[in-house]
LOMI-703569 format. One line per 8 residues: number of its first residue (from 1); for each residue x, y, z of C-alpha. Coordinates in steps of 0.5 Angstrom, whole numbers, plus 2048, in hexadecimal, padded with zeros to 3 digits. Example, Ala and Ser with C-alpha at 12.3 -4.5 7.8 and 13.67 -1.06 7.14 Angstrom:
residues 2
1 = 819,7F7,810; 81B,7FE,80E
END
This chain:
residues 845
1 = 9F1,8C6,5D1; 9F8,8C2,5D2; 9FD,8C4,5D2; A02,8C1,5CC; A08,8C0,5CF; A05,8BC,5D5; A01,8B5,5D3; 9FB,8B3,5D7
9 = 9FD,8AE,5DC; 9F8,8A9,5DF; 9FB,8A8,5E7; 9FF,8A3,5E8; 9FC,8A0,5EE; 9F5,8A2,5F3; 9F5,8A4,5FA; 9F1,89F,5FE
17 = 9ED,8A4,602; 9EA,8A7,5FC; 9E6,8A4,5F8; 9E4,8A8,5F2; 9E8,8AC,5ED; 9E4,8B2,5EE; 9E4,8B2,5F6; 9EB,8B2,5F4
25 = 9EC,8B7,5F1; 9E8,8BC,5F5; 9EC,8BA,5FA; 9F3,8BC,5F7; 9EF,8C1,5F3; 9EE,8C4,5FA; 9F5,8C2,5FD; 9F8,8C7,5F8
33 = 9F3,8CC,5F9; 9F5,8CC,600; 9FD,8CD,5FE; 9FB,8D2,5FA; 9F7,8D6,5FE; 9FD,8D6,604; A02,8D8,5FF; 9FE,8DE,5FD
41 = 9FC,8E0,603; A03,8E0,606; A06,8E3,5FF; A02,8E8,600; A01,8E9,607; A09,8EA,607; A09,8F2,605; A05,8F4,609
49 = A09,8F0,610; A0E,8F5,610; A11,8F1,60A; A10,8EA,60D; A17,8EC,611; A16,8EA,618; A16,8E4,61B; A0F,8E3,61B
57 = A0C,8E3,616; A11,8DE,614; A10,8DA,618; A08,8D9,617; A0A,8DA,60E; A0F,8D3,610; A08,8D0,614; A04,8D1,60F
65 = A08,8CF,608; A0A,8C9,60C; A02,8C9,60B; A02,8CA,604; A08,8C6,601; A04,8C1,604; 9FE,8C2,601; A02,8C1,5FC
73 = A05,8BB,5FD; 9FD,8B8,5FE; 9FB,8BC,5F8; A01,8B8,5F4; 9FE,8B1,5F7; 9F7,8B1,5F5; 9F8,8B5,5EE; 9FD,8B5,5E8
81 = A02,8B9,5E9; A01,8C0,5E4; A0A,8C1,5E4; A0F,8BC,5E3; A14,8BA,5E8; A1A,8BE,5E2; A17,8C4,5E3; A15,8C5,5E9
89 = A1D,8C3,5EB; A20,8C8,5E7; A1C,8CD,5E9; A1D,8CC,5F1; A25,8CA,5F0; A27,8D1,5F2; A24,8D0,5F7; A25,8C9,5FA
97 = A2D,8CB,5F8; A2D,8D1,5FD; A2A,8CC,602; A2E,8C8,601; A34,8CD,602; A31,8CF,608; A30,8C8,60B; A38,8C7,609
105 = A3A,8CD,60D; A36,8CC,613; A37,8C5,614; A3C,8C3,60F; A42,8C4,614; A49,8C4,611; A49,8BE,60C; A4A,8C0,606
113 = A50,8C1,603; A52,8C6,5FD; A58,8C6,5F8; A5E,8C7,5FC; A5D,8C1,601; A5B,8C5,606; A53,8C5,60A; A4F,8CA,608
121 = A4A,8CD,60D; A43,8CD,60B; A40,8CE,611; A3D,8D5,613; A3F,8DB,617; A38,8DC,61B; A34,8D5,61A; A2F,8D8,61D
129 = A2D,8DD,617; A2F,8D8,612; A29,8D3,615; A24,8DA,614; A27,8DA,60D; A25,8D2,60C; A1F,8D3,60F; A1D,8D9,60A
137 = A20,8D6,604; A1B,8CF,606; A15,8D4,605; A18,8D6,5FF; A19,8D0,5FD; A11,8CE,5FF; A0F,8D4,5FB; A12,8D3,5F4
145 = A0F,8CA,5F5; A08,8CE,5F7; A08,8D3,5F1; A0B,8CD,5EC; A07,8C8,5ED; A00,8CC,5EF; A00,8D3,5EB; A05,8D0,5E4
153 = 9FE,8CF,5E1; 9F8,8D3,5DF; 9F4,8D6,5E1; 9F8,8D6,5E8; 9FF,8D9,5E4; 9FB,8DF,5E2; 9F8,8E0,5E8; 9FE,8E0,5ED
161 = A01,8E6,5E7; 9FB,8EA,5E8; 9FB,8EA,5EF; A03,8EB,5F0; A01,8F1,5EC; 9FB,8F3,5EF; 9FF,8F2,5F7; A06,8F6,5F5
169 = A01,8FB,5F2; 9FD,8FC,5F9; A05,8FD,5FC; A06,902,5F7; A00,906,5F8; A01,906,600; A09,907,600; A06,90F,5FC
177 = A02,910,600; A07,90F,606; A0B,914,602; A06,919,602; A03,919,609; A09,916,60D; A09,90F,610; A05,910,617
185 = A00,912,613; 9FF,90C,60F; A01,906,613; A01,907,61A; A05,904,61F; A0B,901,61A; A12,902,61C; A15,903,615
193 = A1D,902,614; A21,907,60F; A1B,90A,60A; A16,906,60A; A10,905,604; A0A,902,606; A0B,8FD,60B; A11,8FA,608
201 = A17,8FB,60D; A1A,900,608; A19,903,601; A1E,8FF,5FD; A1C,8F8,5FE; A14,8FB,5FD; A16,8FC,5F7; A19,8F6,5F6
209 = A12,8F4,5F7; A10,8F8,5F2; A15,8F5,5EC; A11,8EE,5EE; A09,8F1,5ED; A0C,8F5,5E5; A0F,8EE,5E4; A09,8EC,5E5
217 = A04,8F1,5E2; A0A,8F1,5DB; A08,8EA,5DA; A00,8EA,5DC; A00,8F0,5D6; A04,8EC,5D2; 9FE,8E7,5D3; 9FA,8EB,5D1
225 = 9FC,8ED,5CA; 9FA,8E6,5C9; 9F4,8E5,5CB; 9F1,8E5,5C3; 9F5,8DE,5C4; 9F4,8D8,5C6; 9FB,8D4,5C6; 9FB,8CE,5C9
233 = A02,8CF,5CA; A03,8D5,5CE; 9FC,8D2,5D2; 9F8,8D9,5D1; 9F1,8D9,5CF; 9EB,8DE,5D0; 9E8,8D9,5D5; 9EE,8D9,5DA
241 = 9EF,8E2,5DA; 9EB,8E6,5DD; 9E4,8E8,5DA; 9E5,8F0,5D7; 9E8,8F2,5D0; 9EE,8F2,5CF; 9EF,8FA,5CF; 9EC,8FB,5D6
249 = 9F0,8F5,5D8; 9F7,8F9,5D5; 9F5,8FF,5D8; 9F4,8FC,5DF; 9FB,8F9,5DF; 9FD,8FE,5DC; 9FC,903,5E2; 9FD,8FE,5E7
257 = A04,8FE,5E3; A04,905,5E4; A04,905,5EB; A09,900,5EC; A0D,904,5E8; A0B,90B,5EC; A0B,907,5F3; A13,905,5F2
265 = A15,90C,5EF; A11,910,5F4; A15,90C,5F8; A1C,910,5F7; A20,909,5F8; A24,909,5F2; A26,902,5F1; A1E,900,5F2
273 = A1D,905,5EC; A23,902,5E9; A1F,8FC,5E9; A19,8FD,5E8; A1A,900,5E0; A1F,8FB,5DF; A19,8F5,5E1; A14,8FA,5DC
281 = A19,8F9,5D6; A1B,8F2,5D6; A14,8F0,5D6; A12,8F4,5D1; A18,8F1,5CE; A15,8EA,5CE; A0F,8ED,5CA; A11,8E9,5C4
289 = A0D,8E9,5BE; A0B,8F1,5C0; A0C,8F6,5BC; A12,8FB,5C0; A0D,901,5BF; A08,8FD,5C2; A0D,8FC,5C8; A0D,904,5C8
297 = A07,905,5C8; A06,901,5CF; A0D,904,5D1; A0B,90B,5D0; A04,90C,5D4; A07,908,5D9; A0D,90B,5DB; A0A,911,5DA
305 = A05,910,5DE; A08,90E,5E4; A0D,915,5E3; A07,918,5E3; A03,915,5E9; A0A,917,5ED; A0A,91E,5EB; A03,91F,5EC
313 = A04,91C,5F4; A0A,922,5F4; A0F,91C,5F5; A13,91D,5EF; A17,923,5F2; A1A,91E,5F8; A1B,919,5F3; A1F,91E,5EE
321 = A23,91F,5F5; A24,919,5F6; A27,916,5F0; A2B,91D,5EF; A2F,91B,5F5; A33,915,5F2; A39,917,5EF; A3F,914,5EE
329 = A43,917,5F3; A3D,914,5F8; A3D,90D,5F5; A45,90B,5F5; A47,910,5FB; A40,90F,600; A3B,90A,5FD; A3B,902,5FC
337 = A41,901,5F8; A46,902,5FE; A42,8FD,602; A43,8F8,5FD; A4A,8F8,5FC; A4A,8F6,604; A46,8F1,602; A4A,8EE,5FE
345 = A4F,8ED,603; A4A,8E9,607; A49,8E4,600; A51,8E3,601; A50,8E0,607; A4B,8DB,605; A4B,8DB,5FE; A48,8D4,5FD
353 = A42,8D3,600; A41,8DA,605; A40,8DC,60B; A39,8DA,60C; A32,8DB,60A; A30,8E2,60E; A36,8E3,610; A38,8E9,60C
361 = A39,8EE,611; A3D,8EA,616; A41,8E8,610; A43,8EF,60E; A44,8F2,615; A4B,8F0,616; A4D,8F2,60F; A4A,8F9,60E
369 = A4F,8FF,60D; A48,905,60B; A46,909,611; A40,907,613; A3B,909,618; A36,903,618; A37,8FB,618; A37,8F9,611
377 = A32,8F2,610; A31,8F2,609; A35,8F4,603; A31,8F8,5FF; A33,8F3,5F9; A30,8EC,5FA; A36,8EA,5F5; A3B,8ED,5FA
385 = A36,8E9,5FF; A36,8E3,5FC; A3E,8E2,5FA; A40,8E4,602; A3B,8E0,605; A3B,8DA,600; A42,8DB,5FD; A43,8D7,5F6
393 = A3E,8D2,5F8; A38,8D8,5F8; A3A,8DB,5F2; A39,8D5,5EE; A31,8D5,5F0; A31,8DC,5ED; A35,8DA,5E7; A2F,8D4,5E7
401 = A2A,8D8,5E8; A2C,8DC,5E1; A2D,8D6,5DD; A26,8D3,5DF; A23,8DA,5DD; A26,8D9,5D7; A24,8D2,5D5; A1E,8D3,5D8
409 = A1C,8DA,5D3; A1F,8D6,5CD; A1B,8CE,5CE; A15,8D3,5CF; A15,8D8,5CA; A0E,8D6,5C8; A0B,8D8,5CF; A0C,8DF,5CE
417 = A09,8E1,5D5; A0D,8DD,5D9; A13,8E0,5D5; A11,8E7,5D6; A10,8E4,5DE; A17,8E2,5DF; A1B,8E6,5DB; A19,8EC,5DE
425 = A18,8E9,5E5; A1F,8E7,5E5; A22,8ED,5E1; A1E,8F2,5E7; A20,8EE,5ED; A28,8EE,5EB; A27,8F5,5EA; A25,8F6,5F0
433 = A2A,8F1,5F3; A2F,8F6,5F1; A2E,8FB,5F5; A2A,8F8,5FB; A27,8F2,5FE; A20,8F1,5FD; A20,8EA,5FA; A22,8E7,601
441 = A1B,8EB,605; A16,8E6,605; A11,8EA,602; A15,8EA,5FC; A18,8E4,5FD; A10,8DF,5FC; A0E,8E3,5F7; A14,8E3,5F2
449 = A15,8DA,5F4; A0D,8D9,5F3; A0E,8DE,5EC; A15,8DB,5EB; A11,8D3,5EC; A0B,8D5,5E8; A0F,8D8,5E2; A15,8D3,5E1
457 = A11,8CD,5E1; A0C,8D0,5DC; A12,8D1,5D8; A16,8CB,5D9; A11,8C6,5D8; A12,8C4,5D1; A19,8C2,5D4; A14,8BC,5D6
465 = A17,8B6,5D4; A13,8B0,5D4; A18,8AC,5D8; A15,8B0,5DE; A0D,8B0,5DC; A0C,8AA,5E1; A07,8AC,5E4; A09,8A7,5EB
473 = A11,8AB,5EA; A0D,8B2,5E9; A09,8B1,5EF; A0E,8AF,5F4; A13,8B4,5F2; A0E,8B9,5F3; A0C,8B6,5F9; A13,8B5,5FC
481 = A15,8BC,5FA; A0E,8BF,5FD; A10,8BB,604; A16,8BC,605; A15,8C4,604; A10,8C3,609; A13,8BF,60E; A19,8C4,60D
489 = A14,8CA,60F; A12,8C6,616; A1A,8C7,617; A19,8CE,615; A12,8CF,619; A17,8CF,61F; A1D,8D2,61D; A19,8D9,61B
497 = A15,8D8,622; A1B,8D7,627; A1D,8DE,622; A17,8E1,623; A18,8E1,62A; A20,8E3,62B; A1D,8E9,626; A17,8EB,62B
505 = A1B,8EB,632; A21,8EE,62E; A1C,8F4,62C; A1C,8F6,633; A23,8F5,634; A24,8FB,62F; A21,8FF,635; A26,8FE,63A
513 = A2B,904,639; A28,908,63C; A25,90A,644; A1E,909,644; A1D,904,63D; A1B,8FF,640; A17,8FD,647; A1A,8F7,64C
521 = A13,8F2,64A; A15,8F3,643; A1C,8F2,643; A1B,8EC,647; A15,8E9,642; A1A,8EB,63D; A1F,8E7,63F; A1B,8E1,642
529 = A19,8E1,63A; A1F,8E2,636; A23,8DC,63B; A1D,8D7,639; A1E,8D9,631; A25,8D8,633; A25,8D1,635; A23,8CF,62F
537 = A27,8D4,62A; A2D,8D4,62E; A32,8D6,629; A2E,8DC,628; A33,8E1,628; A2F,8E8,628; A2A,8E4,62D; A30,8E3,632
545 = A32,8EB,630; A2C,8ED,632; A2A,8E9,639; A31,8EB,63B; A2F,8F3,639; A29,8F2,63E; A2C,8EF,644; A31,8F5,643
553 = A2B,8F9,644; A28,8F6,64A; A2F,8F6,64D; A30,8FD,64B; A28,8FF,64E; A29,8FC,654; A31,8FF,655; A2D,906,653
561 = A28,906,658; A2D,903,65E; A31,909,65C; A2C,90E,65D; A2A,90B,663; A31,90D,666; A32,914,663; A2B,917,662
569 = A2F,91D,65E; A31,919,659; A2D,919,653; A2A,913,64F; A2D,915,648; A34,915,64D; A34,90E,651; A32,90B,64A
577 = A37,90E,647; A3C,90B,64C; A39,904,64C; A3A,904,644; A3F,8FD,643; A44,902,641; A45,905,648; A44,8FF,64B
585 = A4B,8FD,647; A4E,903,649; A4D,902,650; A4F,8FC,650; A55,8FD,64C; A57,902,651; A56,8FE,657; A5B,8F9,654
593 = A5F,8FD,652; A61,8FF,65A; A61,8F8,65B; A5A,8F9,65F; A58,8F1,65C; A52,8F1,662; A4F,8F6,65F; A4F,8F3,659
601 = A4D,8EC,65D; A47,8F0,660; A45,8F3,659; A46,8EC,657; A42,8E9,65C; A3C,8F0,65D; A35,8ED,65C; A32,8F0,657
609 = A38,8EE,653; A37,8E6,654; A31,8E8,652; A31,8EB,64C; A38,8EC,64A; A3A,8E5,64B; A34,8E3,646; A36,8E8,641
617 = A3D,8E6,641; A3B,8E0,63F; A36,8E1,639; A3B,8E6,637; A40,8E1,636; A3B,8DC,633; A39,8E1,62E; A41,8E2,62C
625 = A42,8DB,62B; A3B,8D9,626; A3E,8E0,622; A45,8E3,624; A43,8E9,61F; A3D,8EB,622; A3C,8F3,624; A3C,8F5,62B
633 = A3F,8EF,630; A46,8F0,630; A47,8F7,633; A41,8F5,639; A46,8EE,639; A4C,8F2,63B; A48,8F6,640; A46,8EF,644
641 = A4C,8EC,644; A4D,8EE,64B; A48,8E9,64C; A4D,8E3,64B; A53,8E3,650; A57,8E0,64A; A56,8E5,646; A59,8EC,645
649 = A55,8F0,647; A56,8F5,642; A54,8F1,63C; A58,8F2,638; A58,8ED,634; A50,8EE,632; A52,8F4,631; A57,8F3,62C
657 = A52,8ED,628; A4D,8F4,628; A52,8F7,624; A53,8F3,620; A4E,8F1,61D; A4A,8F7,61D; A4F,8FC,61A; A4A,902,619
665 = A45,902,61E; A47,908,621; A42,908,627; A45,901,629; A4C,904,628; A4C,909,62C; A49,905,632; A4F,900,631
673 = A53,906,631; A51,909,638; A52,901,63B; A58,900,638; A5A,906,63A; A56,904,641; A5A,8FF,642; A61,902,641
681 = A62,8FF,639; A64,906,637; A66,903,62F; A5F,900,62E; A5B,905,631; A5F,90A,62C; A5E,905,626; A56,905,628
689 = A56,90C,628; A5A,90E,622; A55,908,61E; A4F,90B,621; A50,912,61F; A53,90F,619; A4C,90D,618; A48,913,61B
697 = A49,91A,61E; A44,917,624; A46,917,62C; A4C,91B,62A; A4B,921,62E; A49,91D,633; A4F,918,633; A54,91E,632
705 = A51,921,638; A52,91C,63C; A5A,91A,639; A5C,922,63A; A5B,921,641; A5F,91C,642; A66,91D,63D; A64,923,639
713 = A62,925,633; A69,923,62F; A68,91C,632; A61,91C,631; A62,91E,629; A67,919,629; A62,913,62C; A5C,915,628
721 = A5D,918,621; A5D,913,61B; A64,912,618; A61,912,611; A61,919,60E; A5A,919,60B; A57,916,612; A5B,91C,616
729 = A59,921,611; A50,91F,612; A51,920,619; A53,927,618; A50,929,612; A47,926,616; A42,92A,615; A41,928,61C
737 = A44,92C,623; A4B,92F,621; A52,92C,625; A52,92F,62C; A57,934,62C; A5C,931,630; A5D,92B,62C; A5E,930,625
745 = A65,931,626; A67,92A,627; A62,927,622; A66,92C,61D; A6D,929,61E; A69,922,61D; A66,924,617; A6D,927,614
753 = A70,922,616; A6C,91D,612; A6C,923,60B; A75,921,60C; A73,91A,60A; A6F,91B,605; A71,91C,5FD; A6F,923,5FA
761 = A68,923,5F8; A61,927,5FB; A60,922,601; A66,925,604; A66,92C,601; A60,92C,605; A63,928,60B; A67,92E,60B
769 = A62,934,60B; A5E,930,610; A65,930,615; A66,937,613; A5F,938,617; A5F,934,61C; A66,937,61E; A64,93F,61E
777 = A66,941,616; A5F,942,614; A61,946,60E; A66,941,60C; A60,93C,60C; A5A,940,609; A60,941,603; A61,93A,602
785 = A5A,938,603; A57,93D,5FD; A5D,93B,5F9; A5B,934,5FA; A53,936,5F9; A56,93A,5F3; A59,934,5F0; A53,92F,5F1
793 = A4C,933,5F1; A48,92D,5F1; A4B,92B,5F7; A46,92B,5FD; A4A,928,602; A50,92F,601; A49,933,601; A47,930,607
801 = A4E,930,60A; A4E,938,609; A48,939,60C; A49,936,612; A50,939,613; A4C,940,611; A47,93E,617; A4D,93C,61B
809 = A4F,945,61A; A49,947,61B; A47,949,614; A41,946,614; A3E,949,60E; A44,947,609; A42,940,60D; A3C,940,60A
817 = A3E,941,603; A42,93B,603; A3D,937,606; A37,93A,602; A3C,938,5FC; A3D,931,5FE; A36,92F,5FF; A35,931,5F8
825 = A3B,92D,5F5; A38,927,5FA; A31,928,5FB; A31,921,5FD; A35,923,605; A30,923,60A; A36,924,60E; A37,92B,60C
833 = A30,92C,60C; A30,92C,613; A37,92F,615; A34,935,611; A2D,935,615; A32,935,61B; A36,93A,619; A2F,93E,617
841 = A2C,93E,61E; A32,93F,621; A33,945,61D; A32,94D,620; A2D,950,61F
END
């Protein structure tokens, strides 16, 4: 039956090459069933490929959309098209303006000018990573035109909702099964990154998916309550729906609903289950006309259901576990809040148009004050991503997407079902969004444009206006908006393949860290393969990274043997450790400091290095330039130095931009700290050390060991201990391996020496204690620290304090009280649960 808000309309012209109205419709009939079929097999193609994450499986998902936009276009010339040019705008205009953006900050330089006068600065901070977002935001682009112009009509628009669900319902069903019998068990072969689900990279953006299928089934129920109708208006009738009675049809939803919602439970990703219910509860909301109480009686069985499907597979204790570890303490102190603080200061530096899509872990880097042990490359809030990578800019398109929901549910509020689809698709994904970045992994990101393109253009099209009914304006604006998308593919085709082979040979450049990782022919291939993908991807900065990481292995495999071959006692793990970057330095930091510049020539000018070193150095520096804040450069730059004569050998400067820019990678930090002091600049390698252990109590002992030697300990404690009263006090006060006995004296003096600068307060009543121990008055300590515990009960920290102080005095069972006690107030602290398992085994017995 027509559809009353769009007029048939005979074609304006015909296509020569074919004659019969009839052939012409078989022909665009089978042109959109071909953009159809390739949607749907890589929607839902996409969960199962590890989320669509790697480079692969974009680069044939940007091939085969090419192919269906199209088939689109061919399908808009030989019929009618069935959207408006309006609609079809609107619902792709987030789209196209954060392409836009994009394009602006990778090629738009430095030509606009903001309100004080001064030039604005667009372009990106990685171009690189920029390119790859385009080119995932043109097969979002070619999703939401295919689900727009090919699934917003019946019978399609139904079937693609019963089949979104049917999908993130497998998805579920596969991730319980991975939680009951262990991932090797289910799915062999997959290298899994943090907590996996199914074979999404990890369970959060699994449940992202998830939100997309309830989304889904909300509205394919809402459909159902109004198959005893037919409404022209909504475009439901008997013959369109699937042949079953509504009750059996209600119940199957209902469970697959069911799972669904069980599936992002089980998951025990908080934010996902967040999402997941609020995704229920706004597309019940749009069950307008429905009684509330009917609404229960939906609510009720499936909620139910799903709690029961978790506890029946045991899940539901470590689900409990796991929300009982969110507290507030953990959220304002330890969880996300702090590292979005940080990342306001990464919007200040660029607040009109960002630092570049894709390029939110470059950005924040450089303004990080959290310890971290890992480099951050997403935000955990796509909100927070968005404002630091597109600035203002980027945020209007958010704002712009909320403002078109709006009038979209408000000019299609006689299309309930597609209301339901909206509205619960977007409440549930910027939920989602807050806490976690799914929208952004292929998988999510195809399936909310292709529902996002079907559902918006339903409701919009009574904004029709006659003005845009032409059928020759129709047909070329769907035409020139389908073949630009797809001429746009054919760039990202390249694009994602040229990554996809950075991201093959890099994998194998992971492996070479260690002695043995890797054998000469497959370094050799590695990087004969990853220079060629370098030639047409130059300003891959991580590419560069990691060709210079295996030219340092073939280098240090090849140094390794030769000093074997001389010195038969010397073990394999001793010469690698000997041919490391950082012994290279030290050896010739030496050398130039006795002024023995031959030998420093000589090493300049030793085979293997003009073999390796020399090119490393090279896709080092290539690396610095196309990203200046990418991890792991600067310090192997500062190594090399010695390579150029007019350079100091030291490396002094890289090594200063490493401290730099990366304030709180503590690794980093403490290698800076030993060439640093390598090289004879005491003040930076004290400034590095102090910022590492600032951050982490690892490689103290290790350092500290080193310096005692050298300038004793009261000068040791002077070069490496924090001057900020809270870092000094974590270093005394880790569950870990306790303060060498010589530097305890000195340490103390530190540690009152930073009490005195302190107003009265608990922080320093419990500096004191602590100096009080480290200097020998062990009764005076024990006092202050059980009067402090006294003073606050619920403190873990004093308990673990005192724990570790009884410990120290070898009372171990008082020890264990306290820790036992501590771990029942933060049942959450895997740390303390170790320290007791060591402690236990360490016991007598």
């Amino acid at each position: 039956m027509a559809n009353r808000f769009i007029t048939p309309m005979r074609p304006a012209f015909a296509i020569p090459t074919v004659k019969s109205d009839a052939v012409r419709d078989v022909f665009a009939t089978v042109a959109g069933s071909l953009a159809a079929v390739i949607l749907i097999v890589l929607v839902f193609a996409a969960p199962w490929a590890y989320g669509g994450v790697e480079q692969w499986f974009r680069t044939w998902l940007a091939a085969a959309l090419a192919i269906g936009t199209a088939a689109v276009a061919v399908r808009a010339l030989l019929a009618e098209p069935t959207v408006s040019p309006f609609s079809l705008g609107l619902s792709l205009f987030p789209i196209v303006g954060l392409l836009a953006l994009a394009a602006l900050q990778c090629w738009g330089g430095t030509a606009l000018v903001v309100s004080d006068g001064s030039h604005g600065a667009p372009d990106t901070v990685y171009p690189a990573a920029t390119r790859l977002a385009v080119a995932s935001l043109l097969t979002a682009a070619a999703a939401a035109t295919i689900g727009a112009i090919v699934f917003s009509r019946e019978p399609a628009f139904e079937g693609l909702l019963a089949a979104c669900l049917v999908s993130a319902a497998t998805v579920a069903f596969l991730g319980i099964a991975m939680r009951l019998t262990g991932d090797d068990r289910v799915i062999r072969g997959m290298t899994f990154v943090g907590d996996p689900f199914a074979r999404f990279v990890n369970r959060n953006n699994a449940c992202a998916y998830l939100c997309v299928g309830l989304a889904a089934g909300i509205a394919l129920l809402r459909s159902t309550f109004r198959l005893h109708e037919i409404d022209e208006r909504d475009g439901l009738s008997h013959q369109n729906s699937w042949r079953m009675d509504r009750t059996t049809r209600t119940l199957v939803i209902v469970t697959l609903l069911a799972i669904c919602l069980a599936g992002a439970i089980a998951s025990r990703s908080r934010g996902g289950t967040i999402a997941a219910f609020v995704t229920l509860f706004t597309g019940l909301a749009f069950f307008r006309g429905e009684r509330w109480g009917r609404r229960l009686l939906l609510l009720l069985p499936l909620v139910g259901t799903a709690a029961a499907l978790v506890a029946w597979v045991g899940l539901s204790g470590p689900v409990l576990d796991r929300f009982g570890s969110l507290s507030a303490e953990a959220v304002f102190r330890e969880g996300r809040i702090p590292h979005w603080q940080d990342a306001m200061e990464a919007v200040k530096a660029r607040p009109l148009f960002g630092a570049g899509l894709g390029t939110y872990g470059y950005a924040h880097q450089e303004f990080s004050k959290q310890p971290q042990a890992e480099w951050y490359e997403h935000a955990d809030n796509h909100f927070v991503e968005t404002l630091v990578e597109g600035g203002a800019a980027g945020a209007l398109f958010i704002v712009a997407i909320a403002i078109l929901t709006l009038i979209s549910l408000v000019r299609g509020r006689e299309r309930p079902v597609a209301g339901a689809l909206i509205a619960s698709l977007v409440a549930g994904q910027a939920s989602h969004a807050f806490f976690d970045y799914g929208i952004i992994i292929p998988a999510v990101t195809l399936s909310v444009a292709m529902l996002w393109g079907a559902g918006t253009v339903r409701l919009l099209t009574n904004l029709d206006d006659s003005t845009f009914r032409s059928a020759w304006f129709s047909r070329a604006a769907v035409v020139g908006i389908s073949v630009s998308i797809s001429a746009g593919l054919i760039w990202a085709y390249g694009e994602h393949r040229s990554a996809a082979a950075v991201e093959r040979y890099s994998g194998v450049a992971s492996r070479a860290d260690r002695p043995g990782g890797l054998d000469a022919a497959e370094v050799d291939r590695a990087i004969a393969g990853l220079s060629q993908a370098l030639e047409r991807r130059s300003d891959d900065a991580v590419g560069q990274r990691e060709l210079a990481r295996l030219y340092v292995y073939r280098y240090r495999s090849a140094a390794t043997a030769a000093m074997q071959s001389i010195d038969a006692s010397l073990t394999k793990d001793a010469a690698w450790r000997a041919t490391s970057l950082v012994s290279l330095h030290r050896a010739v930091t030496r050398l130039t400091a006795a002024g023995a510049l031959t030998g420093v020539a000589s090493l300049r000018q030793d085979p293997l290095a003009q073999r390796d070193l020399v090119p490393a150095r090279a896709h080092l520096l290539a690396a610095e330039a196309a990203c200046p804040r990418l991890p792991g450069v600067h310090v192997p730059l500062a190594a090399l130095s010695f390579l150029n004569p007019e350079v100091n050998p030291g490396g002094v400067d890289e090594l200063k931009a490493a401290v730099r820019l990366f304030p709180t990678d503590a690794d980093m930090l403490r290698a800076a700290g030993r060439m640093a002091w390598q090289a004879g600049d005491n003040e930076l390698a004290s400034r590095c050390w102090k910022a590492s252990f600032a951050v982490s109590r690892k490689g103290f002992d290790a350092v500290a060991a080193m310096l005692i030697e050298d300038v004793g300990p009261v000068r040791t404690v002077a070069l490496i201990v924090p001057d900020d009263p809270v870092a000094a006090l974590n270093l005394i006060t880790d569950p870990g391996t306790p303060i060498e006995r010589r530097l305890r004296t000195p340490f103390g003096h530190k540690i009152d020496e930073l009490a005195r600068g302190l107003p009265e307060g608990r922080l320093r009543r419990r500096l004191e204690a602590n100096a009080s121990w480290l200097q020998g008055r062990d009764e005076e300590a024990a006092e202050r620290l059980l009067a402090l515990i006294e003073s606050q009960p619920l403190d873990v920290e004093l308990r673990v304090n005192y724990a570790i102080f009884c410990e120290d005095r070898g009372q171990r069972t008082k020890a264990t009280e306290q820790l036992l006690t501590a771990i029942a107030l933060a049942p959450q602290r895997d740390d303390l649960r170790r320290l007791l398992a060591m402690w236990e085994a360490t016991s007598p017995r």
